[in-house]
N, C-alpha and C positions, 0 to 999 in steps of 0.2 A: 761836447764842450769840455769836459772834465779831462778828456784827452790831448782836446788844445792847448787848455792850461799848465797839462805837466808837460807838454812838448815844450812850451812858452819857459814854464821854470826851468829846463835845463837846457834852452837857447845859449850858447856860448856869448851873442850879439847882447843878448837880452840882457843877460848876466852881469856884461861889459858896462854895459848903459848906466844900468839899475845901481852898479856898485860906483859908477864915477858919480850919478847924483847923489847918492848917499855921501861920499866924500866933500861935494862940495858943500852940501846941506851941513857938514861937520860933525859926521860918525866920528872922526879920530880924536875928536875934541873930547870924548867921554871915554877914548881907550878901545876902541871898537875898529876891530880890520875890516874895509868898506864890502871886499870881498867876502868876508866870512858871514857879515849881517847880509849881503845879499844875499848867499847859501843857505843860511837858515831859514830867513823870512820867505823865499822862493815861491815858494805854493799861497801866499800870501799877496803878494805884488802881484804873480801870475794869473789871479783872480776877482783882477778888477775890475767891476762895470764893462763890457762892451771890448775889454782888448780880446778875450774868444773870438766874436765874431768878427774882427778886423781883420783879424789870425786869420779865418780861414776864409773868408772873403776874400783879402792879399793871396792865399796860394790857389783859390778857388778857378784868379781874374785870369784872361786870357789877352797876353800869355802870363803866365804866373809869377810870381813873386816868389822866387828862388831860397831868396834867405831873411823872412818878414820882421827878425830881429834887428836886423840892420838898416832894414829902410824905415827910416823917420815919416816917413808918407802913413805908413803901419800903424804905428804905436807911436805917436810925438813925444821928444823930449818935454816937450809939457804935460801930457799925459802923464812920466814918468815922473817927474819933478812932485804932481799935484801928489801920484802915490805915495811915493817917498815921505813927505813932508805929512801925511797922513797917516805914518808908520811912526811919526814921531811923540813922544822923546826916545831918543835913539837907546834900545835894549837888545841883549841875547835872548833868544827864544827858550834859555835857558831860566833865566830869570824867570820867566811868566810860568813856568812850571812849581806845583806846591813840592815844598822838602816832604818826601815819603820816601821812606828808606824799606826797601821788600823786607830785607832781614828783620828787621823791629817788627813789623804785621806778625810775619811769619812765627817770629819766634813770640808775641805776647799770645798768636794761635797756640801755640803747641804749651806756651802756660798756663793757658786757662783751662786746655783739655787734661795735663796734667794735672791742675788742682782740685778738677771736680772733682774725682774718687777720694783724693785724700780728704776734700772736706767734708763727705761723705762718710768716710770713716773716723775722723775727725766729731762729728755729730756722734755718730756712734759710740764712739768711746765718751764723750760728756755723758752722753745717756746713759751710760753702765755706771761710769763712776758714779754718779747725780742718784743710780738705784739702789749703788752700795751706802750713799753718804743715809741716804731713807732709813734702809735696813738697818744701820747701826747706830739708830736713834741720831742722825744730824752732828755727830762727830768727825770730823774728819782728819 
């Protein structure tokens, strides 16, 4: 199944389909190349309810169904519409991703491991001064 799926998302037919419904559904209308949201969402569409097993049923039958992205009998342009429209409002896969920047992790890693010893030493040094302030009678 998960291999019909990514055959499905990189169907040339499929692809064709999925990005003129997204066009007419009115990706352009939010600034969205119809082609580019179907690229992205790919693995998303190509994973809906039952088009797997249409998929390989169409190239299973005898005789087989050649190119099952193309033929509507397959995968209906309603089928794709209902997807579509259930992918809506129209986003980049981009968007749905949280702002995490590696660098910022990596580098507040490397500052926290740099500041243990120093506040380690840091303590240390309060406690020596804090033994001399003792010693000479709370003067400082």
């Amino acid at each position: 199944m998960l291999l019909t799926q990514s055959i499905m998302a990189d169907d040339p037919y499929m692809r064709l389909r999925v990005a003129s419904c997204a066009a007419q559904e009115g990706v352009t209308e939010v600034g969205i190349d119809p082609d580019e949201w179907t690229r992205q969402w790919r693995r998303v569409w190509a994973a809906s309810p039952g088009w797997d097993l249409a998929w390989e049923s169409a190239k299973a039958a005898n005789p087989p169904v050649l190119e099952p992205g193309a033929d509507v009998g397959v995968i209906t342009d309603g089928q794709i519409l209902s997807q579509v429209q259930s992918l809506m409002p129209f986003t980049t896969v981009e968007s749905h991703r949280p702002e995490v920047n590696p660098l910022s992790i990596a580098s507040r890693e490397y500052v926290q491991q740099m500041l243990e010893p120093m506040s380690r030493i840091m303590s240390e040094i309060k406690q020596t001064v804090d033994g001399l302030v003792e010693e000479d009678g709370g003067d400082a």
